[in-house]
Each structure stands twice: as C-alpha cells, then as structure tokens.
C-alpha positions, 0 to 999 in steps of 0.5 A: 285750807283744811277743815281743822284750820277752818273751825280754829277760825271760827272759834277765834272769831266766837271769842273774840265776839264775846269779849267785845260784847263784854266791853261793851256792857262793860261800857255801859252799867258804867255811864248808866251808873255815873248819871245816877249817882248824887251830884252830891257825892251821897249815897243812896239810903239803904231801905234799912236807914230810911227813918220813920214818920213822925209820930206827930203825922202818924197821929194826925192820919190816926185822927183822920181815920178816927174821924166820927161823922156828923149827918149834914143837919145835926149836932154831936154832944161833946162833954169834957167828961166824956171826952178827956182827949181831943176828938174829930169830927167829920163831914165831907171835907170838914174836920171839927176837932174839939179840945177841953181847955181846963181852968180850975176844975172847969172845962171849956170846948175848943173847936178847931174847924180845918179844910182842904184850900182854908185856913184853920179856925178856933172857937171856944166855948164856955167854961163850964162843969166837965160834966156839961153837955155842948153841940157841935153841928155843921150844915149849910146855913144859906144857899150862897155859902160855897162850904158849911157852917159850923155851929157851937152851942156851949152850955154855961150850966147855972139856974135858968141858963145859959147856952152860947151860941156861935157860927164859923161862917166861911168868908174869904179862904177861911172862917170867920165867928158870928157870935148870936149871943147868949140864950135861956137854957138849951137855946136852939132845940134842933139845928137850924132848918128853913121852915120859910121856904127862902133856902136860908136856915133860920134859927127859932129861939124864944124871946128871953125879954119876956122871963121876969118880966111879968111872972117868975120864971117857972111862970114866964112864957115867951113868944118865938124869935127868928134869926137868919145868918146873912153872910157873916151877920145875923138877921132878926127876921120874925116880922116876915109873913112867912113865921105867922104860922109858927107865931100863930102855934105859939099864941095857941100855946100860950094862949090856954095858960093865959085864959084857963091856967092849971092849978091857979098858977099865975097868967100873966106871965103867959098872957104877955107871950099870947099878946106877943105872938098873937101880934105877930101872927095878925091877931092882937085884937082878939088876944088884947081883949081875952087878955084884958077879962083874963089876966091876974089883977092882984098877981104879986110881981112887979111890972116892968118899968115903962120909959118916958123917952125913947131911948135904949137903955132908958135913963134911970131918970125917965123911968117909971111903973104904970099903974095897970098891967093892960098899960105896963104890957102894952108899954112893954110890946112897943119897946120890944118891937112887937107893936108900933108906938101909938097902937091904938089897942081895944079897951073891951073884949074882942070876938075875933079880929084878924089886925095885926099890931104891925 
C-alpha cells in the first residue's frame, strides 16, 4: 500500500473518532438534562425572578441587630416617651421586645419575651403618663431555673406610688407571669441579688403596712420585706436568720428617727419600723423599752385599729382603737407577723437584750 494511501487512513479513522465522541457527549448533556429538569414541567427561576424577602422578615432580622443588651443583673429604663417604636432587648438568647400600648393619651409597656425551643411571652405594664419611667431586667433568679427570669417593674405615677412588680418565670417550653403585686414608689431599688448566701435571689421591699399606719406619710418609716421566687410563687422569707443583718441596719436606721428626731418631726411613725426591725433582728426588748421613754405621747394621728378576733380582714364589728400607742403597736406587730400573739413585752426601759419577738 502506498504512503498516500496509508495517511488517507488514518485521517479517516481521526474523523471518524471525533464525531463519535461528539455523539457521545451529545448523548449525555441530554440525560443529564432531562434528570434535572422539574417533574413539574417548570422551569427553573432566572436570578432576576427570584422575589425578595419580605419586609416583615427584613424587620424582624433588623430588630434582631438592633437588639440593645441588657448586663445579667440589671434593669433598662424603657419610657413611652423615649420610645415611640418598639425597642428589643437583649441577653444571650433572650429577647425582650417592649411596645407602648396607648389609651387615652396614657401609655403602658408591652413586653414580649421570645427564645430559641419556647413559646412567646407577653406581660403588660401599667398605664401610666407617656413620660413615666419602667424596668425591664432579666437574670437568673434561683439556681433550678434552666433559663432566666425577666423582671417587669411598671411605674403607675400618682402621690406616694406605685410600682408593679412582675416576673416571666420559665415553666415548661415556655413562661409563665408571677405577679409580686403592687409597691410604694419605685418598689425594687436594684435588681434582685442573694445577699443569703442560699443562690436564690431575693427580692428586699419595705413593708408598705407601716405608711399611715402611725405617721403621715412623709413620717412614716418601714422595716425591710423579703421575698424568694420559688418556682412560679413567691415566698416571704424575712424570718430566716440569715436577713438579721439587714433587719439589724434598718432597726439602726430607724432607730435615730424614733429617739433623737430632726427638727421635732413626729416619731412614732419611725419607732414602729424600729420595734419591727428590731424584732426581726433579735432585738425587741431593747428597742420595746427605748420606744416606750421615746415615742410622741400627744402626736395627732390615729391609731390603727386593733381587732378582737383573729381574723383577715377584720369584722367592722370586732374592731376597735386602743387607748395608748405602747398597746395599738403592740396589737399592730402581732397582726402583721412581726411578734407572736401573747408576746410578753417590757413594761420599763430595757439596757440591752438580745430576745428576739420571734
């Protein structure tokens, strides 16, 4: 065969190679096609038809970077005033968004608590003045809480009042509202801390039984209260041994107010919180008899009444006033769960004594 023969060959066979090969991937773009495309027969969206988020999700995600942190342990002011548009807040995996609700030129807080794995949560506050200031605060309260707790202490606004207090405790896959009732004035002074060494927060608030009771109010005085929030209730726990300390600072307090007053301003508003406290702290003997050579004989205020059966609230009928202060405060700390009912109690000035009235 000659030479010209033998590369016509060979460049038949080239050509022929190349468009089998052609087929061949031919073949396949085909079969790899027909698998991809829809079973429904659509086609796939072009980048340009691809529709956008929603606002709604663009503004939750916006929320979530705007998001201002609150420290573990502490409370942020919210006021509608300051506030117009909802606001989030922030700790960890909590979010704390808060709404002013409007009515009638008034404003209240609405508080909606949201976390990864629970339901959502709403408290409202009070309706108050837009210019009001609440708190909002969020920290562990006791050591069996898998998440924490958020605090809503809503200002009402008014003379000598009044501050709601209220917990979202986690119960469950979500929270649930402990409500700790209403307070004098600003009510809790800082968040919630255990100063009892137990690992339960405790909430210190003042006895608001003791304002009116024997003084005016710019004369009253009142010994510490004590709370712990045990699962979703709250316990009064101001007997323990453990507050003496504090009863004892506020029996000191008090204590210069009852026996050596500024400007003859009326005592016996402070000597009730002093005998209070000082019960509390181990010490009602000695501050029953430097109440009884101290307290204001011809003050001008009405005793509280005394009952004659033991009952909560008393009859109108069994009610009645005591003819002395010594015996109207003594009535008073046993209603109260200060001292036991039958208290044996000094009839003279004490030196020092270290009995407590419980």
């Amino acid at each position: 065969m000659s030479n010209e023969k033998m590369e016509a060959n060979k460049d038949g066979r080239r050509i022929g190679n190349r468009i089998l090969i052609g087929l061949i991937a031919i073949v396949v773009l085909g079969v790899a096609a027909l698998f991809a495309w829809p079973k429904d027969g659509v086609r796939p969206a072009s980048p340009s038809s691809i529709a956008a988020p929603e606002a709604s999700m663009v503004n939750d995600m916006q929320a979530a970077d705007d998001a201002q942190a609150i420290a573990p342990g502490t409370f942020a002011e919210w006021s509608a005033e300051r506030y117009p548009e909802a606001v989030t807040f922030k700790a960890g995996e909590l979010r704390v968004t808060v709404t002013a609700v409007l009515d009638e030129g008034m404003a209240a807080p609405e508080v909606r608590v949201t976390a990864p794995g629970m339901k959502d949560h709403v408290m409202k506050g009070e309706l108050a003045q837009p210019t009001a200031t609440h708190r909002i605060g969020v920290g562990r309260l006791n050591p069996q809480a898998r998440i924490d707790h958020i605090i809503l202490a809503s200002y009402s606004g008014g003379a000598h009042c009044c501050t709601r207090i209220q917990v979202a405790a986690p119960l469950g896959e979500g929270f649930t509202t402990v409500d700790l009732g209403e307070w004098d004035g600003a009510g809790l002074n800082e968040f919630p801390k255990d100063i009892s060494g137990d690992g339960v927060a405790d909430f210190v608030l003042y006895d608001n039984a003791f304002l009116y009771a024997f003084a005016p109010y710019a004369f009253s005085d009142a010994p510490p209260l004590v709370y712990n929030l045990v699962g979703t209730k709250f316990r009064d726990v101001s007997k323990a041994p453990a507050f003496r300390p504090l009863f004892a600072k506020s029996m000191a307090n008090s204590r210069a107010d009852c026996i050596t007053p500024q400007d003859d301003n009326p005592r016996n508003g402070a000597c009730a919180a002093y005998v209070a406290s000082a019960a509390r702290a181990g010490r009602l003997d000695q501050a029953w008899g430097e109440m009884l050579t101290s307290y204001g004989q011809s003050e001008e205020w009405d005793l509280p009444p005394s009952c004659k059966v033991k009952a909560e609230p008393c009859p109108d009928d069994q009610q009645f006033v005591q003819p002395n202060y010594p015996d109207a405060l003594s009535d008073f700390l046993v209603s109260t769960g200060y001292i036991p009912a039958g208290t044996q109690l000094p009839n003279v000035p004490q030196e020092d004594s270290e009995t407590g009235g419980e």
